[in-house]
C-alpha positions in Angstrom: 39.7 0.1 -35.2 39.8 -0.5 -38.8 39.6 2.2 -41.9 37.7 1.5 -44.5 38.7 3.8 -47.1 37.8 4.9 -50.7 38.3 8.4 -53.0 35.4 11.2 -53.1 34.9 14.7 -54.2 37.0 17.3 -52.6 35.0 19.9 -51.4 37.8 22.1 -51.8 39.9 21.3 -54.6 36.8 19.8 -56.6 39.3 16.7 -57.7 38.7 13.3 -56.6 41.3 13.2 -53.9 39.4 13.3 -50.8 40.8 9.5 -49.0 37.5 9.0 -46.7 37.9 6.5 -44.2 35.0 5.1 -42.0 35.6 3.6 -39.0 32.9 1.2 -36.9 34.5 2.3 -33.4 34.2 3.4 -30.8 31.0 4.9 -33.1 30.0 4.8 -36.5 32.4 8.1 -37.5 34.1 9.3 -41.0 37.6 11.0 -41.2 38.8 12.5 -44.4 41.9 14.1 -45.8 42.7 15.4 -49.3 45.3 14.2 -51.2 45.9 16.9 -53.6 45.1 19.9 -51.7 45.2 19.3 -47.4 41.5 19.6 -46.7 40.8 17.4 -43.4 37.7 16.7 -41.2 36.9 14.3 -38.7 35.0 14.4 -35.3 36.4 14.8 -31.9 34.5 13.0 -28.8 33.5 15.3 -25.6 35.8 15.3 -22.9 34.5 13.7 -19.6 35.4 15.1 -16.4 34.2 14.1 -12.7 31.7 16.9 -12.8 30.1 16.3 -15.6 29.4 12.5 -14.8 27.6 14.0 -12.2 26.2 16.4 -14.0 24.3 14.0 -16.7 23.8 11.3 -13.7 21.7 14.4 -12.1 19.6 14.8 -15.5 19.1 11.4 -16.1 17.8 10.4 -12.3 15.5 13.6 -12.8 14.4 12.3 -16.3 13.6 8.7 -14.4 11.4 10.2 -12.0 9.7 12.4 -14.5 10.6 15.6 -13.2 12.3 16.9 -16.8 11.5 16.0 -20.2 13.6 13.2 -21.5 14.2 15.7 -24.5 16.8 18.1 -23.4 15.8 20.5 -26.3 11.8 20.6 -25.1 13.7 20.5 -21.0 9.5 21.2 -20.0 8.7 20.3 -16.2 5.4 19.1 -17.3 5.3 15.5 -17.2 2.6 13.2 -16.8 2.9 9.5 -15.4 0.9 7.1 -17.7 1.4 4.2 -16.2 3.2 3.1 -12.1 3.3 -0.6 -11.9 6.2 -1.2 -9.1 9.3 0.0 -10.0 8.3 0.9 -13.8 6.5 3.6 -15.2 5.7 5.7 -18.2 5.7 9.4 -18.2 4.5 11.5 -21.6 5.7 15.5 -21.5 2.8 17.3 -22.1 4.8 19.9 -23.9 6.6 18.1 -27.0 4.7 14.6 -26.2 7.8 12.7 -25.7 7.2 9.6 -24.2 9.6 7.0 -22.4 9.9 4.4 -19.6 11.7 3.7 -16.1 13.8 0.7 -18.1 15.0 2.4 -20.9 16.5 5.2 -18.4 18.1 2.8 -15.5 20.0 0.9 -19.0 20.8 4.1 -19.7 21.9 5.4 -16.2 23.9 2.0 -15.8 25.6 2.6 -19.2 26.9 5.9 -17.7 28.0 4.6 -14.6 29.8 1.5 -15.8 31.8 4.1 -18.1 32.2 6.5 -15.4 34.2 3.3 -13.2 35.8 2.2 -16.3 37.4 6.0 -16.6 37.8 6.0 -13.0 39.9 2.6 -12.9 42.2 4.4 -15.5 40.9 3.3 -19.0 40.9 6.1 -21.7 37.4 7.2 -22.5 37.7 6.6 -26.1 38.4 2.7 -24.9 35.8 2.2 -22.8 32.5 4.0 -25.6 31.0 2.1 -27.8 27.8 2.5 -29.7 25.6 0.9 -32.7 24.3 3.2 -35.8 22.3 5.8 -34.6 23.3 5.4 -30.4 24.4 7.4 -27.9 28.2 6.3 -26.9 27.9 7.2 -23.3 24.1 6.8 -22.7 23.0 4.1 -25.5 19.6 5.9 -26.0 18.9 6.0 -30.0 19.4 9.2 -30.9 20.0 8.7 -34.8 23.3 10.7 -36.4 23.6 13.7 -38.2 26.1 14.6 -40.6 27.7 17.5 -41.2 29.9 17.1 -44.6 31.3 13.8 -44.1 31.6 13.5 -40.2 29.5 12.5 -38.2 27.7 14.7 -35.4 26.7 12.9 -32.3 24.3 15.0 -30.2 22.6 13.0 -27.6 19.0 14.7 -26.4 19.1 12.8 -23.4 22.4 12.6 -21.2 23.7 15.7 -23.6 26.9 13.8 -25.2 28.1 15.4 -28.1 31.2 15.5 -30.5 32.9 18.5 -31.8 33.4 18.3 -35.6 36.5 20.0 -37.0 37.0 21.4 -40.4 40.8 21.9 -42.1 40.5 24.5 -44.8 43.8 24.9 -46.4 45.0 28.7 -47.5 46.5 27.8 -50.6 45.6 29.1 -54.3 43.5 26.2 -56.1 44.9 27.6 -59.9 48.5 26.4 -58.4 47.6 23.0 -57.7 49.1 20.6 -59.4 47.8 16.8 -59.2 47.5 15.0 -61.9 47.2 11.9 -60.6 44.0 12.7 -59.3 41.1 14.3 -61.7 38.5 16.9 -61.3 35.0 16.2 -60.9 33.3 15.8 -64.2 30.3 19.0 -64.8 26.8 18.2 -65.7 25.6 19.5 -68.7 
């Protein structure tokens, strides 16, 4: 795991202290601490228990039949089957228009299980996710990232991964600061 790091603008302390470092694994994620005044956030991934395996290996073998929305935030039963050829098919949900196909979900249902074995043969979670810009760690589906301040939120519409971002707000008096090796943020105008 390597840091890339550079300064930025303390959203606190309004100096240029804030040591941002960007990590590629196990997902494209952003920690950052304050120098001058303490300020830290960074991201923490879900935990993983037996249950919930189950849980979102349920959802998705629903999802592949096209019994649920793939979109957990439509979640509409009304699903129509474009196409059966074999073992694929399309399905479009007639309430959001989602569409998707019986590939995308059995790569996505295999990703699962092969980190589900992975944690069960005693590898730490955090070992065994990986994920591209804008993918799912657990499922792989392309989800895209949000950010929230510098961290990255990973909410996944479709297996229902997500990270927890958390926020450090010191309690100390800004006017009492005192670091001059690291200068406030020059005002427009």
């Amino acid at each position: 795991m390597i840091c890339l790091t550079h300064l930025e603008l303390c959203p606190h302390c309004k100096r240029i202290a804030l040591k941002v470092c960007e990590y590629d694994e196990p997902y494209p994620r952003v920690e950052a601490e304050c120098q001058c005044c303490g300020y830290k956030v960074y991201d923490k991934p879900m935990r993983l228990n037996k249950e919930d395996f189950k849980e979102i290996l349920d959802k998705l073998g629903r999802k592949l039949v096209g019994s649920q929305c793939v979109d957990d935030r439509c979640g509409s039963q009304k699903v129509i089957r474009l196409i059966n050829e074999g073992s694929y098919s399309e399905f479009r949900c007639l309430e959001c228009g989602a569409e998707w196909n019986t590939d995308e979900l059995k790569k996505a249902i295999a990703k699962v299980k092969g980190i589900q074995n992975a944690v069960k043969d005693g590898n730490r979670l955090l070992e065994v996710l990986k994920a591209g810009e804008g993918e799912c760690p657990l499922c792989g589906w392309d989800i895209g990232h949000l950010h929230s301040g510098y961290a990255t939120v990973v909410e996944c519409f479709v297996c229902g991964y997500h990270n927890t971002v958390e926020e450090y707000v010191p309690n100390i008096d800004l006017t009492t600061l005192n670091c001059p090796e690291y200068e406030y943020s020059e005002e427009p105008g």
